[in-house]
N, C-alpha and C positions, 0 to 999 in steps of 0.2 A: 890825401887823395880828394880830389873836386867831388861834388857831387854829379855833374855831367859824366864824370869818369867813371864814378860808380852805376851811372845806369847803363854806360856804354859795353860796363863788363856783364852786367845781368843778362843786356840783350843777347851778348856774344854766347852768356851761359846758355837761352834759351834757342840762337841758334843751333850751336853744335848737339843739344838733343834733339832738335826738329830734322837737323840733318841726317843724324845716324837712324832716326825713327822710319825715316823713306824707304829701303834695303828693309830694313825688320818688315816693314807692313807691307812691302811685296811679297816676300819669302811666304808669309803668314797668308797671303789672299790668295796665294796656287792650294787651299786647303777649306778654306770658312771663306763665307761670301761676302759681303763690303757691310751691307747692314749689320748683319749681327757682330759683324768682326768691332765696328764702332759702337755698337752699341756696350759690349763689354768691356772693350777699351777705355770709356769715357766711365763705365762703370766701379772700375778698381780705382779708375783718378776720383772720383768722386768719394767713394771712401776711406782713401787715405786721406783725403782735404777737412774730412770731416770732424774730427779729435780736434782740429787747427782754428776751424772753424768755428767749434762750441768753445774753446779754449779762448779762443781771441777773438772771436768775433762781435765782442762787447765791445772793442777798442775804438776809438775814433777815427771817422774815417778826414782823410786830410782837409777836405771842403771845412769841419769844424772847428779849424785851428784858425780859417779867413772869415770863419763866420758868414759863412754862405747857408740862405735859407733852403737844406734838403729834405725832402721829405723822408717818414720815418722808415717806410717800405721802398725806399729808393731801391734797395739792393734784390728785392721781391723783379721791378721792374726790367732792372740790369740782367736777372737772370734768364728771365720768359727771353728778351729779345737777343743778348746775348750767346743763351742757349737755341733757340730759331735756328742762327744763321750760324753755328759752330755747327749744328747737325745738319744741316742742307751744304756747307760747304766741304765739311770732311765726307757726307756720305759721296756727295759727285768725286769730289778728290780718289775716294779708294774706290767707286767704280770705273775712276780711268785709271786708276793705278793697275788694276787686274788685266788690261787690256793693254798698255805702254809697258815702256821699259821704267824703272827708279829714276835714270838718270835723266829721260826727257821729261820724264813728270818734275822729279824738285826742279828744275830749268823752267819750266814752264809755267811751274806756281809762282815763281818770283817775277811772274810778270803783274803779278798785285803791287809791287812796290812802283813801277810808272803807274799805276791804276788810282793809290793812294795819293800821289802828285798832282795825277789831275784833276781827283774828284776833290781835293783840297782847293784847289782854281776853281773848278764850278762854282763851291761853298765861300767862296772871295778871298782865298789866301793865298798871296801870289810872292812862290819861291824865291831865294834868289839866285845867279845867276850859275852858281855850283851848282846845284840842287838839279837843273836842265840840262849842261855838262856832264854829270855824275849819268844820267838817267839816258844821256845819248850813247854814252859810251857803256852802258848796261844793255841797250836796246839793239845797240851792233854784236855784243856780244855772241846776244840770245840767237841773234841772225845764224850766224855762225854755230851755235851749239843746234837749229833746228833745220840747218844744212847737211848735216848728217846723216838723219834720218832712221830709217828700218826698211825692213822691207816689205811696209803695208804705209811707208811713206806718215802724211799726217793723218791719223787714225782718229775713231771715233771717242776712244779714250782722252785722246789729248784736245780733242773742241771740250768733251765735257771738265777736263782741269781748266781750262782756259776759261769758259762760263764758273768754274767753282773759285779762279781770283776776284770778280768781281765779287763776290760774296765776303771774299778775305778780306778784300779793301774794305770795305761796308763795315766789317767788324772791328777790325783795326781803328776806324774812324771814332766808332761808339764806344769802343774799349776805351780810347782816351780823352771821353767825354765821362764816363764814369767811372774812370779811375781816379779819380780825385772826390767823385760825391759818394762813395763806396768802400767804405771794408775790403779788401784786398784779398782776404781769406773769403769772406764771404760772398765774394764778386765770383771768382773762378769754382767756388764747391758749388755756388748755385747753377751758375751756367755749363758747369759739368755733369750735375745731374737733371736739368731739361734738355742737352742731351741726349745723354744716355737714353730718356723716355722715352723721346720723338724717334730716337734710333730704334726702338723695339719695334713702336707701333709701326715703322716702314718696313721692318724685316718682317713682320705680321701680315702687314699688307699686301707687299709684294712677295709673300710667302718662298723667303730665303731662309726663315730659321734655321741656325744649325742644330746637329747632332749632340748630343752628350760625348762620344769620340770625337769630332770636330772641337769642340773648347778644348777639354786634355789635350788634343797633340797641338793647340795652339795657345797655352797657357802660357808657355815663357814670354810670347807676344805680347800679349797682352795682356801681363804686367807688367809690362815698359811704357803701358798708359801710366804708372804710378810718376814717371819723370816727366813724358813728351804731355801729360794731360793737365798734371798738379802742379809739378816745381816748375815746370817752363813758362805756363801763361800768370803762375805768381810771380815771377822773375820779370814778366812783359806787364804786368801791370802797376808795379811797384817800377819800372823804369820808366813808363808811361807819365810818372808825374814828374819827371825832371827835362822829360825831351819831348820835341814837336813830334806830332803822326809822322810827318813826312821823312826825318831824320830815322826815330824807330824801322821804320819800313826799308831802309835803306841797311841800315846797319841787318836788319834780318837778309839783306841780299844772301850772304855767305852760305844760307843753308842750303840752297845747292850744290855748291861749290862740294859740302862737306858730304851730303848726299850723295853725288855723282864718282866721287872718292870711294866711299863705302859701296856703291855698285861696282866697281871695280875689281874690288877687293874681295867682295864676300860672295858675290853674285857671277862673276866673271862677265861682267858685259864689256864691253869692245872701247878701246880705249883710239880713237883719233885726234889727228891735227886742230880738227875746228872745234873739238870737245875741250881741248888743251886749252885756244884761242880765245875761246868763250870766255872759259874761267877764268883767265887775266884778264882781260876786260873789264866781264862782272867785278870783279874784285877793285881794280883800278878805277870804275866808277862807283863805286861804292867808296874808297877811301876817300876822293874829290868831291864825291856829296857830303862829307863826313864835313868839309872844312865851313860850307855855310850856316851863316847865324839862322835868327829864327824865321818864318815867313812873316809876311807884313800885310795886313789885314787892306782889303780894295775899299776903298770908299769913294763918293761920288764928287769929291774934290779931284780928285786923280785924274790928270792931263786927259787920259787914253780912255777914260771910261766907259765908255759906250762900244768903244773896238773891243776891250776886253771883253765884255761882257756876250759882246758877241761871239770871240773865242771860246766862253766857258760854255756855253750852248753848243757850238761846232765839237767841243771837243767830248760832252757828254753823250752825245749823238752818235760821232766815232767809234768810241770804246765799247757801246753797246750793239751797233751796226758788226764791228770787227766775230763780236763774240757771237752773236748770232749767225750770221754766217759761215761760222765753222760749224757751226752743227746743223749747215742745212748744206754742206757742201760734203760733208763726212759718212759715211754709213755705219749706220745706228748698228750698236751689238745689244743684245736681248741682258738687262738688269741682273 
């Protein structure tokens, strides 16, 4: 088995628990409020990471096999920022999950996978021509899965998932910038429990804490942070060192797909045409991104460069225009 092949099954391992984890952390948020709920969640993954992490966390991290000069506390670094943007993105994540349905949320999140394409363009690394293919025919999908709607139409839920992809992207990007200068155990238990913290002090804050009854009848919950918090983002960052951001991000498309399944199924939500439509799609550009090589770094030799350049600025401008917009077009539901 290739090594491409091997990271290709890790991702797939960490999508199918990101997908099944959508449905679990609905069910779980008609009960405990979004902060505390993440906070505990990230809590238990942090725990069980941690036996793994004293155990092997002497190990070398791959940078010292190329003999890259890392610093000692690199993984110290990985975690503050790493964990930052996992708790600002999953806390908005699960205050529009409380307010949406599973299935237009995981749909929605996977719109960080075009997010991670472009902001790789910004940063001068330009796809190739699959990669735009795969991401068109992802972006008709999604058309189609947000044509369906509810019957509060696009809610204030679904701008704030939409502003919590841009943060996925963000993380996605640094996750495999340190996932090669970083301990792999020690990458995910640190930035699982800063976290955890940042979760406490905002359920503190915006005084959500829950009940002592609220954790009990939400404990099955979350201790499924022990998979969707510990083994998935180990699995994404040990696959991180064999594959582009752009390619990873694509291949995490499916956790929708897998998601909007398990609403189905466990949740009873409403099964239509364009929901169906969607997920062929989705899926269809995700196996056609699947087939390009790696991106190719822009340099100022390049025929077009100045028009590029001028696209990576239009297109950074866009994606941050698109998302602010929805949450000034949306009405705000109370934290």
């Amino acid at each position: 088995m290739s090594t491409k092949t091997k990271a290709i099954l890790l991702l797939l391992t960490a999508t199918f628990i990101w997908g099944v984890s959508s449905p679990i952390n609905r069910y779980a948020l008609q009960t405990i409020q979004p902060w505390p709920f993440t906070a505990f969640r990230y809590f238990f993954g942090a725990l069980a990471l941690l036996p793994l992490a004293i155990r092997m966390g002497h190990r070398k991290a791959p940078a010292d096999y190329y003999f890259l000069n890392v610093g000692r506390f690199m993984w110290v670094k990985a975690g503050l920022s790493l964990g930052f943007l996992l708790a600002l993105g999953t806390g908005l994540q699960m205050v529009g999950l409380s307010v949406t349905t599973a299935s237009k949320s995981g749909f929605i999140t996977s719109l960080y996978v075009s997010m991670v394409a472009i902001f790789g363009f910004v940063m001068g690394q330009l796809p190739r021509w699959q990669v735009w293919v795969g991401l068109g025919m992802c972006l008709v999908g999604l058309i189609f899965i947000g044509s369906q709607g509810d019957e509060n139409g696009f809610n204030w839920g679904d701008a704030l998932t939409l502003v919590a992809d841009l943060i996925w992207a963000t993380h996605m990007i640094l996750m495999g910038y340190f996932a090669i200068r970083v301990n792999p155990w020690r990458l995910v238990a640190s930035q699982a429990a800063v976290c955890c913290l940042l979760a406490l002090l905002m359920a503190h804050v915006t005084g959500t804490m829950c009940t002592w009854v609220e954790f009990w009848h939400c404990l099955p919950e979350l201790a499924w942070g022990v998979c969707s918090v510990s083994l998935a983002y180990v699995c994404q960052a040990m696959a991180q060192l064999n594959t582009p951001t752009t390619t990873t991000a694509i291949t995490l498309q499916f956790q929708p797909v897998i998601g909007a399944t398990c609403g189905v199924l466990f949740l009873n939500e409403p099964v239509t045409a364009a929901l169906i439509m969607g997920a062929i799609l989705l899926v269809s550009g995700a196996l056609v991104a699947q087939r390009a090589e790696d991106p190719v770094k822009l340099t100022k030799e390049h025929p077009n460069y100045r028009r590029i350049c001028i696209a990576r600025v239009v297109a950074a401008v866009l994606v941050v225009t698109v998302c602010g917009m929805s949450l000034l077009l949306t009405n705000p539901e109370p934290f």
